[in-house]
VOGU-3710 file (C-alpha; in Angstrom, 3 decimals, decimal comma):
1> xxxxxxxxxx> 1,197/-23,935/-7,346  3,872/-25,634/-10,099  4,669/-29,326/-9,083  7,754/-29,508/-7,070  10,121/-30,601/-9,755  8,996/-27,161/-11,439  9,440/-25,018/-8,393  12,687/-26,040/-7,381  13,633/-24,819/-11,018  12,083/-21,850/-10,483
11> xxxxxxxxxx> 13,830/-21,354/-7,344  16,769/-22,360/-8,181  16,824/-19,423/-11,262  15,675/-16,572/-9,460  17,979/-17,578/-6,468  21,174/-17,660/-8,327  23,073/-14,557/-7,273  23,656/-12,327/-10,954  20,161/-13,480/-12,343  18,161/-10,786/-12,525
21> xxxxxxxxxx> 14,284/-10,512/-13,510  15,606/-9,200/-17,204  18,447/-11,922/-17,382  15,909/-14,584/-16,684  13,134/-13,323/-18,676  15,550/-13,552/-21,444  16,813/-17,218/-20,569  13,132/-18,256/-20,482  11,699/-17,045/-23,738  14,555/-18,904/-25,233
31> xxxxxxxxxx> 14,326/-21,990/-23,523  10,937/-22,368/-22,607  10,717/-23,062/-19,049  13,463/-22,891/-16,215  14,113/-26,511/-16,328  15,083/-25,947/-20,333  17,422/-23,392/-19,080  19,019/-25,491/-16,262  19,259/-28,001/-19,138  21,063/-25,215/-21,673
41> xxxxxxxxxx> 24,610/-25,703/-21,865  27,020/-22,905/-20,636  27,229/-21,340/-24,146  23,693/-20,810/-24,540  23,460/-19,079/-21,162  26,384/-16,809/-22,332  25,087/-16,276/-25,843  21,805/-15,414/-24,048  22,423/-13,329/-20,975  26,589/-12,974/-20,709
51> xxxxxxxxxx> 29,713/-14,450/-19,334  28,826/-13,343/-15,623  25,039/-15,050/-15,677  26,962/-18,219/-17,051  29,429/-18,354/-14,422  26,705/-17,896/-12,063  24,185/-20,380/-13,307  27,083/-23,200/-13,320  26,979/-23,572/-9,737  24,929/-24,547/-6,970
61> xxxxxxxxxx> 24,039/-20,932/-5,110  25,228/-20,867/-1,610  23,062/-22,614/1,133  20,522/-23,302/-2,101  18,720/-27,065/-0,085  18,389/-25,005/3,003  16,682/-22,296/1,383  14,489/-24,496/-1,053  13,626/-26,325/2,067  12,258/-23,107/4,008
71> xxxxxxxxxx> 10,590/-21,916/0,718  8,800/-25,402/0,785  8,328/-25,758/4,497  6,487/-22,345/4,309  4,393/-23,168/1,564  3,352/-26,826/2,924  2,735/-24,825/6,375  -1,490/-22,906/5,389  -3,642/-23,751/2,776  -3,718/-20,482/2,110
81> xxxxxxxxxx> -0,260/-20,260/1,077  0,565/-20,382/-2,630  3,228/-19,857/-5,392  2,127/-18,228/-8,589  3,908/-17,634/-11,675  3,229/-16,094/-15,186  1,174/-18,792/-16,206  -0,904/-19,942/-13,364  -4,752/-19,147/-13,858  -4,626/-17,028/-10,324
91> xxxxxxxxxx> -1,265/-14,966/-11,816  -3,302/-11,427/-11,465  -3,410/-10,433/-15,070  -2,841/-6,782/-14,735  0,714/-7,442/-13,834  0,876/-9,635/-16,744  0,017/-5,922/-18,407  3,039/-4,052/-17,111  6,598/-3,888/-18,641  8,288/-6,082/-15,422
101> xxxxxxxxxx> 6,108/-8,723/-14,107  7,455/-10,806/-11,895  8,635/-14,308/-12,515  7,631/-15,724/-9,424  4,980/-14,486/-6,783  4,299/-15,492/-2,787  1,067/-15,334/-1,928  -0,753/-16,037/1,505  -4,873/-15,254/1,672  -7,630/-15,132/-0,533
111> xxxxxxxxxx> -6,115/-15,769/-4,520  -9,751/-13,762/-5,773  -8,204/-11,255/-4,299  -5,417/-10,556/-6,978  -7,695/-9,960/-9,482  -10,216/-7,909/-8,090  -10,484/-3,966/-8,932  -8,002/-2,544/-6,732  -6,858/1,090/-5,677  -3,350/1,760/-4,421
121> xxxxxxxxxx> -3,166/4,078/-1,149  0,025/4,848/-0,411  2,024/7,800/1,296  5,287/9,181/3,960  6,097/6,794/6,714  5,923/9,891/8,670  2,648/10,865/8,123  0,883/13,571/10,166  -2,090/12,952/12,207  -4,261/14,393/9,646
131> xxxxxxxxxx> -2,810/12,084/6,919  -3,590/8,762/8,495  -6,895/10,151/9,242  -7,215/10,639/5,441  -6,000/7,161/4,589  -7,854/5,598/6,848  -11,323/7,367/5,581  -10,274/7,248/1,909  -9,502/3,340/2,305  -12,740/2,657/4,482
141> xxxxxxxxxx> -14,979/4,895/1,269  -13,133/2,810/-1,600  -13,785/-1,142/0,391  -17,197/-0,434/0,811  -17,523/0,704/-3,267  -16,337/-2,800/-3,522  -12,198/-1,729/-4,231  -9,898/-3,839/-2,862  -7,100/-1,555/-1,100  -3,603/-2,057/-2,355
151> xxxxxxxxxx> -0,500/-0,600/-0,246  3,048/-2,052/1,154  2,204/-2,238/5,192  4,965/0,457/5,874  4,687/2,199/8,666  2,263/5,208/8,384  -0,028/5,719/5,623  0,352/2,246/4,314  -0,794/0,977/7,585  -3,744/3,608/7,904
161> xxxxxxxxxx> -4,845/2,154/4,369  -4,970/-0,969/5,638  -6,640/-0,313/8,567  -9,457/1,588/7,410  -9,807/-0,861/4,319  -10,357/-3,586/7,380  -12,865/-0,994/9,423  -10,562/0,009/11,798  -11,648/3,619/11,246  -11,140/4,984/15,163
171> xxxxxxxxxx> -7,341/5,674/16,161  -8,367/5,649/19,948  -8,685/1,814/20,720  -7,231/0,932/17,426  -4,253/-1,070/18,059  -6,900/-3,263/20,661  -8,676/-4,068/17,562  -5,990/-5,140/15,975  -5,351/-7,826/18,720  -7,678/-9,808/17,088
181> xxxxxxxxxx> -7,659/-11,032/13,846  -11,268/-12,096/13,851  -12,366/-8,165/14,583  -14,196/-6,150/13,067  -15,313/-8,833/11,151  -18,908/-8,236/10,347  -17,509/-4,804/8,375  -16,839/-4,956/4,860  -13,596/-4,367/3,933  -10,890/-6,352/1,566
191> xxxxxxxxxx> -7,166/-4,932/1,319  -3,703/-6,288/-0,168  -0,230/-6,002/1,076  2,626/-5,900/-1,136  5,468/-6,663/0,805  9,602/-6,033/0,076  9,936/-8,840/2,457  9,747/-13,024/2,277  6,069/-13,883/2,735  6,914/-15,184/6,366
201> xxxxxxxxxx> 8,268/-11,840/7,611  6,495/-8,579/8,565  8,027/-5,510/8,686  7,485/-3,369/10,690  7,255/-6,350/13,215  4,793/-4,113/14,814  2,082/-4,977/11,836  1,948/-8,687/13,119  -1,241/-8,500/13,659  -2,448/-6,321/10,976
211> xxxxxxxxxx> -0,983/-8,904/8,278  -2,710/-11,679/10,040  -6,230/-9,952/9,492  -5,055/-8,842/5,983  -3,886/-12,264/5,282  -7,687/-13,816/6,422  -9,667/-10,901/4,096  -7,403/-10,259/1,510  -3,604/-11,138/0,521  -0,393/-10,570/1,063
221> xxxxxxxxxx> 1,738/-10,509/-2,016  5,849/-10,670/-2,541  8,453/-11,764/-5,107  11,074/-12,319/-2,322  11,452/-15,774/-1,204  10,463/-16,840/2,951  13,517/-15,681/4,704  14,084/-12,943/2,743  15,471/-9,707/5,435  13,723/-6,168/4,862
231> xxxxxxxxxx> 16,723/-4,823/2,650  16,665/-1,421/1,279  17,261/-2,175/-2,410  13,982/-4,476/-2,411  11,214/-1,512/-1,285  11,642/-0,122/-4,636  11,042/-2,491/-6,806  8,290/-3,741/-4,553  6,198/-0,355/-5,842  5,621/-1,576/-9,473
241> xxxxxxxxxx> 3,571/-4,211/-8,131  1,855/-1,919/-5,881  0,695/0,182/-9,438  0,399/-2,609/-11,539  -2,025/-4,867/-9,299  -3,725/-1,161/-8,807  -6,571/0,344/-11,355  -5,232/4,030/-9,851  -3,058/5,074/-7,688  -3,952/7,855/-4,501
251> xxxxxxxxxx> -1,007/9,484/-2,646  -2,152/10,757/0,558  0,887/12,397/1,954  4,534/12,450/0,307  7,804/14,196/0,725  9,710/15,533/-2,731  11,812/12,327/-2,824  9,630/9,590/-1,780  8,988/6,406/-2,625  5,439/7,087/-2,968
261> xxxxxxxxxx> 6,564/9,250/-5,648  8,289/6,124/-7,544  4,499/4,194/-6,816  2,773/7,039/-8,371  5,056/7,358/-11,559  5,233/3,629/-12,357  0,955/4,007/-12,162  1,436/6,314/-14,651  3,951/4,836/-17,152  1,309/1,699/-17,197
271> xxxxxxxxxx> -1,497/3,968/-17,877  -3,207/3,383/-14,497  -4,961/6,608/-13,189  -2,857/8,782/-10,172  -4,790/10,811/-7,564  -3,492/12,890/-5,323  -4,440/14,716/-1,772  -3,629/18,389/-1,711  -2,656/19,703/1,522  -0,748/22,482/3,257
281> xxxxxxxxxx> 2,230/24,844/1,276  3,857/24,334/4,726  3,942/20,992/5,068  6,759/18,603/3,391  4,409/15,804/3,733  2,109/17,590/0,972  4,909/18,775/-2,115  5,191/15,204/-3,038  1,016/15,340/-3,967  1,456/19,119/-5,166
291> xxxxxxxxxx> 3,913/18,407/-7,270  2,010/14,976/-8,893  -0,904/17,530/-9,271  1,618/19,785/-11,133  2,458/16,836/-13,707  -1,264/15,874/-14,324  -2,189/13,772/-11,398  -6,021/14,251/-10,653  -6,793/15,809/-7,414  -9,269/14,542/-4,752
301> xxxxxxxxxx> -10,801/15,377/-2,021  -13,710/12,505/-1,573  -13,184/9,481/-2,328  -16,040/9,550/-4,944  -14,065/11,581/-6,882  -11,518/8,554/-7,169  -14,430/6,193/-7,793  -16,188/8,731/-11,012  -12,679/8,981/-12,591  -12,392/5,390/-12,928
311> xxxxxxxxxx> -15,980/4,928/-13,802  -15,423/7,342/-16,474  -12,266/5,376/-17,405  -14,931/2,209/-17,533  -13,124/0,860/-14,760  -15,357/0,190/-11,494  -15,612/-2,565/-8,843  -18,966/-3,872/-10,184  -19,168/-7,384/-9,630  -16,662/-8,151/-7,537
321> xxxxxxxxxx> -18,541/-8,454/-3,679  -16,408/-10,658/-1,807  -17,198/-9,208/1,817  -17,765/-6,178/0,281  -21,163/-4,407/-1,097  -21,060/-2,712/-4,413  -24,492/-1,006/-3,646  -22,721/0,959/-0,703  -22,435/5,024/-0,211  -18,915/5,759/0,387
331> xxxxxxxxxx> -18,099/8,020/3,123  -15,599/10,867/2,318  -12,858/11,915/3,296  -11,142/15,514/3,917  -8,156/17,345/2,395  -5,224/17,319/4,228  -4,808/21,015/5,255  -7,286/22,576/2,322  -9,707/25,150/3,077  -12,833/24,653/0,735
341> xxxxxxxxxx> -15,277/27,940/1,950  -17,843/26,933/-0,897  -18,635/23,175/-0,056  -19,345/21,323/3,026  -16,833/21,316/5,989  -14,467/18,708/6,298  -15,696/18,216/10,032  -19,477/18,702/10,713  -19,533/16,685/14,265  -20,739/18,803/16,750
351> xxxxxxxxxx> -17,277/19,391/18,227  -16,577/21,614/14,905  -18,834/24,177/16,860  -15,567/25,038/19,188  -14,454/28,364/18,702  -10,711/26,819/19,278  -11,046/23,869/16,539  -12,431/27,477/14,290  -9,744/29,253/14,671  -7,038/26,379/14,216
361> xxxxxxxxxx> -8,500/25,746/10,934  -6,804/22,932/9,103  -3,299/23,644/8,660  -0,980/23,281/10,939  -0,373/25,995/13,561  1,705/27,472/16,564  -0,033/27,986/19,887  0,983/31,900/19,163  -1,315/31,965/16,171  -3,848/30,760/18,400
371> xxxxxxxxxx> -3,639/33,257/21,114  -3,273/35,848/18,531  -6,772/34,488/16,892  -8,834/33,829/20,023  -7,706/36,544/22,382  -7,831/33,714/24,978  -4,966/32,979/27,809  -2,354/30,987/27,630  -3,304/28,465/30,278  -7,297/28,782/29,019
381> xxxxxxxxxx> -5,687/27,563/26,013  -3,479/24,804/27,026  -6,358/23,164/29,179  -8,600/23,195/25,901  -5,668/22,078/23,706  -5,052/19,050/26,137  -8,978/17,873/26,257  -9,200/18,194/22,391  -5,945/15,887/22,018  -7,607/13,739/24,141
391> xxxxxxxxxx> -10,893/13,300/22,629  -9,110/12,571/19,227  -9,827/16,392/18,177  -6,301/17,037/17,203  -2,711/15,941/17,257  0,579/17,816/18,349  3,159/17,962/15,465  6,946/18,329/15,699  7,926/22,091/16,412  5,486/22,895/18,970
401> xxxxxxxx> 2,706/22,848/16,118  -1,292/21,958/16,189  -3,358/20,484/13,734  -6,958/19,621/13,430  -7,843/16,249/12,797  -10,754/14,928/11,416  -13,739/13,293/12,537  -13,258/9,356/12,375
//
């Protein structure tokens, strides 16, 4: 991390309200470093970056010591707490590659992990049972090719990424696993988190645990200093470091207008590779990925598909092990709602023999479609929908809908 003459310069930059990444990117590669632009008199910093930076950079921003002292108290509190910026030997250089690196980064885990080959997973917040199913099993295939798993640790498909990069591949019992952050430990697995937050905040809270067992395999990555709230206006930009720490890009379920969407374009504009997961023409979950797939996104429906585009690309995860094996088969995953008649079944488990899961298919569907397509009662049914939700079989939607789900 810079000495702590340097840092409180960089702090003190990026923390003065009207300096933006452009504004100080410009003050820097005048100056030279942010104590030469401290240093720089007001008419340099107006001649440089305007009237309203100079104002700003003249004064002290509000409550800076406190702040600087939390930002320092965090960082003293792990060895496995860092700050990184352009020019540290650990600054992952495929940011350095994209049009808006960031000046400053907060890091807590494993620093290898920056640099390794990593795929993005991202997707909705309000995923569908099937979706997290897919993240999960995408996520487990691409950690055990020896990809480390990039997403944000939203709520939904983020999480599922993160999850099944760790091994938490079962959704019964899950959150028990998650207890722990020593479990599951034997299983190969390494995953990132980039986060809109500071470094010492999780959000949702409800991920506590998850980011402590990313944080001891992997990393979790922001440019927001400790303390920092979960506003709005930071997710955004938080999704260009998502793509450009990312060799691809897979969106597993996204609405229309989704930030997933803003993820999958900002892979593209740095010529990183976007995959998407087709699913149903009546879901919302699945236009986002139809319409990627309409603008040239590649679509997937195994995870080895992901892993020969980028070996065709001459991108792989060769060489990079970690707690991971590059000599492993990946399992694969399923296509949200697709029906594939000439290759093998998305679930061949034994419970794919019953004649209810058959006739359900895998898009969604209303309990009338199912009497009309069995012929069975209502209550006959009911009973079997109940035991199959129960054994993991299949999840209820919103709007009195059914759907299928996977085997984990």
């Amino acid at each position: 991390m810079p000495a702590p003459d340097d840092f409180e310069a960089w702090f003190r930059l990026l923390q003065t309200p009207g300096v933006g990444r452009e504004s100080a990117r410009r003050l820097l590669a005048a100056c030279g470093s942010p104590e030469a632009v401290l240093r720089a008199s007001p008419a340099t910093w107006r001649a440089l970056a305007g009237a309203a930076v100079a104002q700003a950079l003249a004064q002290v921003p509000p409550q800076f010591d406190a702040r600087l002292a939390a930002a320092q108290a965090w960082l003293d509190g792990a060895d496995d707490r860092h700050v990184l910026t352009p020019g540290h030997p650990a600054y992952p250089p495929r940011l350095l590659q994209t049009a808006d690196p960031p000046l400053l980064l907060y890091v807590q885990g494993r620093l290898s992990t920056l640099s390794a080959p990593g795929v993005a997973v991202v997707g909705s917040r309000g995923a569908t049972a099937q979706g997290l199913d897919n993240a999960r099993q995408f996520a487990a295939a691409l950690a055990e090719r020896g990809y480390v798993v990039v997403s944000g640790l939203a709520a939904g498909i983020d999480g599922a990424a993160h999850e099944g990069a760790l091994g938490t591949l079962a959704s019964p019992g899950a959150a028990a696993d998650l207890e722990a952050p020593d479990a599951n430990a034997d299983r190969p697995g390494v995953t990132l988190a980039v986060i809109g937050t500071g470094p010492d905040i999780v959000y949702p809270a409800s991920h506590r645990a998850l980011a402590a067992r990313i944080a001891a395999r992997g990393a979790i990555v922001s440019e927001y200093a400790p303390g920092t709230p979960p506003l709005p206006e930071n997710f955004p930009p938080r999704n260009r470091l998502i793509a450009g720490l990312s060799l691809g890009t897979l969106v597993v379920e996204a609405a229309l207008r989704s930030g997933s969407l803003i993820t999958a374009r900002l892979a593209a504009e740095a010529g990183r590779e976007v995959f998407a997961i087709p699913g149903s023409i009546h879901a919302p979950q699945s236009r986002g990925c139809h319409a990627l797939i309409r603008q040239g996104a590649k679509l997937v429906e195994t995870a080895e598909d992901i892993v020969e585009e980028l070996r065709q690309h001459g991108t792989t995860a060769a060489g990079f092990t970690a707690t991971t094996s590059s000599t492993s088969t990946p399992a694969t995953a399923p296509a949200a709602g697709a029906h594939r008649e000439s290759t093998a079944p998305i679930d061949d488990s034994p419970a794919a023999a019953d004649p209810l899961l058959q006739a359900m298919g895998h898009d969604p569907v209303t309990l009338d479609a199912l009497l009309a397509r069995t012929g069975f009662g209502v209550a006959q049914i009911n009973a079997r929908l109940l035991e199959l939700e129960l054994e993991g079989r299949l999840a209820r939607l919103p709007g009195g809908l059914f759907q299928r789900r996977s085997a984990g």
